[in-house]
C-alpha positions in Angstrom: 0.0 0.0 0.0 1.6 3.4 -0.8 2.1 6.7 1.1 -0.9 8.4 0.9 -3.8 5.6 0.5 -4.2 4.2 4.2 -7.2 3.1 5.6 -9.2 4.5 8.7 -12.1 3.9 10.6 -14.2 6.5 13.0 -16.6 5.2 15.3 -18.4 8.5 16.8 -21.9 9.0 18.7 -23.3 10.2 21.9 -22.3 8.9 25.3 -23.5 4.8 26.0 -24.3 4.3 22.4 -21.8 1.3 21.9 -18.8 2.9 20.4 -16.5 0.7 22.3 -18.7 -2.6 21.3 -19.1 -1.7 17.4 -14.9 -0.5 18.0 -14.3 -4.3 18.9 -16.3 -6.0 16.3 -14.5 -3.9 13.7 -11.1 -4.3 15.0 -11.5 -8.5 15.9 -12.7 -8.4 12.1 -9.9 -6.6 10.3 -7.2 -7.1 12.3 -7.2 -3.3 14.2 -6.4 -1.6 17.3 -8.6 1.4 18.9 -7.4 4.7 19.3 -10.0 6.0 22.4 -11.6 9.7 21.7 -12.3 10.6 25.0 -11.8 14.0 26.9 -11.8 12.3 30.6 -10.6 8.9 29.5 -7.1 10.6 28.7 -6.9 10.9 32.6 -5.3 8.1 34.5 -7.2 6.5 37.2 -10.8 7.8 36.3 -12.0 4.9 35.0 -15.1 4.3 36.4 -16.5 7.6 35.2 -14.9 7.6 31.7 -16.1 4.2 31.3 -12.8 3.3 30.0 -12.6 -0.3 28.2 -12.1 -3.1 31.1 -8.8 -4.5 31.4 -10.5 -7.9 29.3 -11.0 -5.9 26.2 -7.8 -3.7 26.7 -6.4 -7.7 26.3 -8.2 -8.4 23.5 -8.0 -5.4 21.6 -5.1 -3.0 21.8 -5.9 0.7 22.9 -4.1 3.7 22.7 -4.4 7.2 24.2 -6.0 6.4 27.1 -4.1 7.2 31.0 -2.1 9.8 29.3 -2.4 12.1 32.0 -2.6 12.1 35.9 -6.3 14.5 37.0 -4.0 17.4 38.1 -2.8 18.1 35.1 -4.4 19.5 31.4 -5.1 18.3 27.8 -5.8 20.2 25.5 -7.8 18.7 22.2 -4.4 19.6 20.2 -2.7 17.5 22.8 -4.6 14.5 22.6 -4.5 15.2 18.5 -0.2 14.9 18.8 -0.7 11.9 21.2 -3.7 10.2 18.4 -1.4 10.4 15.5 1.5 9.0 17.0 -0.8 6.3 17.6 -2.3 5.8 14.2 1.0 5.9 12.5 2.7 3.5 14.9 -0.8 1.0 14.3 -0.3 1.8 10.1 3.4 0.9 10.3 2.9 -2.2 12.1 0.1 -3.0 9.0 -2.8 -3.3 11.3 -6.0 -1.0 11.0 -6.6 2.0 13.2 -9.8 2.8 14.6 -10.7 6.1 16.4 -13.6 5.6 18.7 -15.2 8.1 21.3 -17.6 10.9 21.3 -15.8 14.4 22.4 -15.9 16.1 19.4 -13.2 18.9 19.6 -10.9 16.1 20.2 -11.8 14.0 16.9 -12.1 17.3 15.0 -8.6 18.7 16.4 -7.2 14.7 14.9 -8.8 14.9 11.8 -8.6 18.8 10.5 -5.9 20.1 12.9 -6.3 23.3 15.1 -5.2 26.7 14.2 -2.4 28.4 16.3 -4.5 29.1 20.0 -3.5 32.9 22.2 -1.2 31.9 25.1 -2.8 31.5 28.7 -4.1 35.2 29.8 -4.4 34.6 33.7 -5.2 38.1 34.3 -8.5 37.3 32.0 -8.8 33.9 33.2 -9.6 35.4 37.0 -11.7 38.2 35.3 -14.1 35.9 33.9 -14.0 33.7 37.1 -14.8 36.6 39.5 -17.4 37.4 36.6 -19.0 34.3 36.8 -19.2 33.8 40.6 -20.4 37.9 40.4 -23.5 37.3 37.8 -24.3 33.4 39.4 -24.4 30.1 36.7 -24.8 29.9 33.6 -23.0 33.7 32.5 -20.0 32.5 30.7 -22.1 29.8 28.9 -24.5 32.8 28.0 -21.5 35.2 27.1 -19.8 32.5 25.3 -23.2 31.9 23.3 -23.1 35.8 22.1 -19.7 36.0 21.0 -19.5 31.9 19.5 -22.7 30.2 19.7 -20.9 27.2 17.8 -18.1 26.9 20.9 -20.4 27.4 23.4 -23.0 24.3 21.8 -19.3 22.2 22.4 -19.5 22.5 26.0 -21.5 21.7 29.2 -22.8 24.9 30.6 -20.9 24.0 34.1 -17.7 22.9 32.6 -16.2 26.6 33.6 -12.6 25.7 32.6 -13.8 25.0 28.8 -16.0 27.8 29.0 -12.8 30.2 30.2 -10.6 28.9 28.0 -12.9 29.6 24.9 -13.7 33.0 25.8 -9.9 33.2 26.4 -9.2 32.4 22.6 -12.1 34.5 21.3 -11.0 37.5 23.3 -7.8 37.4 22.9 -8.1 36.6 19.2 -10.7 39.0 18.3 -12.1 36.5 16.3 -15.1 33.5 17.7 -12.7 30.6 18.9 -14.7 28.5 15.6 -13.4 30.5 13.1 -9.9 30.4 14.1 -10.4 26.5 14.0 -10.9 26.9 10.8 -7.7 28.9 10.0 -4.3 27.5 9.6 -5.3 24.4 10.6 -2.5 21.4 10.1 -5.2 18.6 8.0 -4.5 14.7 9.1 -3.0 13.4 5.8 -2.3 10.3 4.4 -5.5 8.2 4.8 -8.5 7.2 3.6 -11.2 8.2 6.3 -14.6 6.0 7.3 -16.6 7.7 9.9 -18.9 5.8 11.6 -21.6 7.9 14.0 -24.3 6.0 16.0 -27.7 6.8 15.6 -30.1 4.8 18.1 -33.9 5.6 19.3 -33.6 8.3 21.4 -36.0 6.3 24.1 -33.2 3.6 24.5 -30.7 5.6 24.7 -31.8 7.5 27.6 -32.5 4.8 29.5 -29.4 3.0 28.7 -27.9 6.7 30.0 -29.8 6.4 33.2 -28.3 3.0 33.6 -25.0 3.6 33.0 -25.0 6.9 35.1 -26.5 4.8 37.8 -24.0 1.7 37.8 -21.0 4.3 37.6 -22.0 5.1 41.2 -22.8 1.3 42.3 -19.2 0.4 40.9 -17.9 2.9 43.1 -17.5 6.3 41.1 -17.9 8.6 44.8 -15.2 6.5 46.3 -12.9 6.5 43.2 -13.5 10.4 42.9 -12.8 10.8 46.5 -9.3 8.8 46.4 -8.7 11.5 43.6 -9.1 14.0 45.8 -7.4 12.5 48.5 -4.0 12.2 46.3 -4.4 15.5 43.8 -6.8 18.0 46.0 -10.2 18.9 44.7 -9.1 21.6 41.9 -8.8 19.1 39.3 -9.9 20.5 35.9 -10.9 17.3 35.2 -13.1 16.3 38.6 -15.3 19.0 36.7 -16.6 16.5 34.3 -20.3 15.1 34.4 -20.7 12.3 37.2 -17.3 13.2 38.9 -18.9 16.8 39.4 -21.6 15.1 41.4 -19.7 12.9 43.2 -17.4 15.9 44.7 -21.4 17.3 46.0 -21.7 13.4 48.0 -18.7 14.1 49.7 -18.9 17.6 50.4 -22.6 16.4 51.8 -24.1 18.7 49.5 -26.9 16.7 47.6 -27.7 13.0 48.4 -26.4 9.8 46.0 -29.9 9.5 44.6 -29.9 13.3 44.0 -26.6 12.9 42.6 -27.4 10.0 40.2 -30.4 11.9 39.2 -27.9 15.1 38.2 -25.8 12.5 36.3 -28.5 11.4 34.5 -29.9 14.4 33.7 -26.6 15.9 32.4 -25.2 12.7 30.6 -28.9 12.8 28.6 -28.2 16.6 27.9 -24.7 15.9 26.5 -25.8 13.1 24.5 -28.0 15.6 22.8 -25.2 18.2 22.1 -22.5 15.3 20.9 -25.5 14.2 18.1 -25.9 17.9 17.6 -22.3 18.4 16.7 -21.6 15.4 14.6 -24.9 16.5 12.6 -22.9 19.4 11.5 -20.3 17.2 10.4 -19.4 16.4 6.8 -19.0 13.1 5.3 -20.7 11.0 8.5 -22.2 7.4 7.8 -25.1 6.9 10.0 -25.8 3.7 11.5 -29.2 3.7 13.4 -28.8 1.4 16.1 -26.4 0.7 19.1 -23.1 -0.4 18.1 -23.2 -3.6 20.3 -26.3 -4.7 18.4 -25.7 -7.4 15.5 -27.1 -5.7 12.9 -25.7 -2.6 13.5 -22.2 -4.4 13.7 -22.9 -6.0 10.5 -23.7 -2.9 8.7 -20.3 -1.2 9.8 -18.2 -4.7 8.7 -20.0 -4.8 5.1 -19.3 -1.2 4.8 -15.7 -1.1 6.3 -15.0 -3.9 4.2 -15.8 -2.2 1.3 -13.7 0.6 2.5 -10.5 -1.3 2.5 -11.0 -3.4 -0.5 -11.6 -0.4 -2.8 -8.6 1.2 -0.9 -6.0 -1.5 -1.5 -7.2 -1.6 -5.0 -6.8 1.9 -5.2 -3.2 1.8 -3.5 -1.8 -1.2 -6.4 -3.2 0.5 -9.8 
C-alpha cells in the first residue's frame, strides 16, 4: 500500500451508544487496534466515570491514548491530537488497522482537520471571567460564550467553567469566535483514507441505557474512586469537573444526596448526549448507522461497509 492511500475507521456517537462494542467488532474483524476519543478517559485513574474499556478488552483489543495524563494536570484537544497520531502511524506501520472511537468532538475534530495556532494562557482574563462568573451566578459564561461563539459554546456543558474560560480566552484574545480560528491554519491529518462511523439509536433507549450507565458508575464505586482522587491530587482538578465526577465531589462535600446525585448525572449525561449528536450532525462526510453499536445488525452494517472501505482502498493503493 503506498504513502498516501491508508485506511481508517471513525466510530463517533453520543455517550452509551456502543462505540466501544461496534470499536471491537471492527477491530477482531480486520485485524485493528482502537485509538479512544475521549476528553476524561485521557486521565489516569478515572475509570469508572470515563467508562474506559475493562482491562479484558484492553487484552483483546489494543488501545491507545487512554491514561495519558494524571487528573491534576491539562489536555488540550491539540494535545490528545499529537498523542492520536503517534498512535495511528505507529498502528499503520505495524500493518494493522486504526480505529478512532469516542464521542468528544473537539478532540476528533482537532485529529482529523488540525487546530489553528491558539492565544497563550491570559491569567489576568482567566480570573476576570472567574470573579465574573461567581459575580453574575451560573450559567453567565455559557451565555456570554453563546453571544460572541454560539458554535463553541453548543461544544461544551454549561458547568464545565474551565472550557467555558478557555474559549472565551481564545475569542477574546483573538478577536475573532474561537470556531473561526479553528478553521484557519489548521494542520489537516494526511495520508489516509477516512470512514466515519456515527451511532444513531432511538432516542428512548438511549436514555434509558444513559440512566443505567449513570446509575451503575455510582454502584461500581464512582464517589469513592472520585474521593481517592481527591485525596491524592486535591479537589481543583480541571478534570473532577466532568459530568458524574462533578456530582460525586457534591456526595462528599454532603451537599446533595447519591440519589440526588445520580439523578444530576443522568440528567446531564442525557443533555450531553443531545449536544454530541448535535455536533456530529454538523459534520461532513458522516455514515449513520441507526442502532447501538453492540447490536448485530448494527455491527454487520459497519463490517460490510468497512469492508468495502478497505478493499476499494487497497485496490486503489496497487493500480
Amino acid at each position: 500500500m503506498s504513502d498516501g492511500e491508508l485506511p481508517l475507521i471513525v466510530v463517533a456517537g453520543p455517550t452509551a451508544s456502543g462505540k466501544t462494542a461496534l470499536a471491537m467488532r471492527l477491530a477482531e474483524e480486520f485485524g485493528g487496534e482502537v485509538v479512544s476519543c475521549d476528553s476524561i478517559a485521557v486521565f489516569r485513574l478515572m475509570d469508572i466515570g470515563s467508562a474506559k474499556p475493562s482491562v479484558t478488552e484492553r487484552e483483546q483489543v489494543p488501545h491507545h491514548c487512554l491514561d495519558l495524563y494524571w487528573p491534576n494536570e491539562f489536555c488540550t484537544a491539540g494535545d490528545y491530537a499529537r498523542h492520536a497520531r503517534s498512535a495511528i502511524a505507529d498502528i499503520t506501520r505495524r500493518g494493522k488497522l486504526p480505529i478512532v472511537a469516542g464521542g468528544t468532538g473537539l478532540y476528533l475534530r482537532a485529529l482529523m482537520e488540525g487546530l489553528a495556532p491558539a492565544p497563550p494562557r491570559d491569567e489576568a482574563l482567566r480570573e476576570r471571567l472567574r470573579k465574573s462568573e461567581a459575580k453574575r451566578g451560573p450559567g453567565h459564561l455559557h451565555r456570554l460564550l453563546k453571544r460572541l461563539d454560539i458554535f463553541a459554546a453548543n461544544a461544551v456543558h454549561p458547568n464545565d467553567i474551565p472550557k467555558l474560560i478557555r474559549s472565551l480566552e481564545v475569542t477574546l484574545a483573538g478577536r475573532t469566535p474561537q470556531t473561526e480560528q479553528w478553521r484557519a491554519g489548521r494542520d489537516a491529518l494526511r495520508g489516509y483514507r477516512v470512514l466515519q462511523f456515527a451511532l444513531s439509536p432511538n432516542r428512548d433507549e438511549l436514555y434509558a441505557r444513559i440512566n443505567d450507565r449513570a446509575a451503575g458508575m455510582f454502584a461500581r464505586g464512582l464517589v469513592e474512586e472520585t474521593a481517592a482522587i481527591c485525596e491524592r491530587f486535591g479537589e481543583g482538578c480541571r478534570s473532577l469537573g466532568a459530568l458524574g465526577y462533578a456530582q460525586a465531589v457534591s456526595v462528599l462535600h454532603r451537599d446533595i444526596t447519591r440519589e440526588e446525585a445520580i439523578a444530576s448525572a443522568q440528567q446531564g449525561h442525557r443533555n450531553y448526549a443531545k449536544r454530541q449528536l448535535t455536533w456530529f450532525r454538523r459534520e461532513r462526510e458522516i455514515t449513520w448507522l441507526k442502532g447501538f453499536g453492540d447490536q448485530p445488525e448494527t455491527q454487520e452494517e459497519a463490517v460490510r461497509m468497512s469492508t468495502a472501505h478497505i478493499h476499494w482502498q487497497l485496490e486503489e493503493a496497487v493500480q
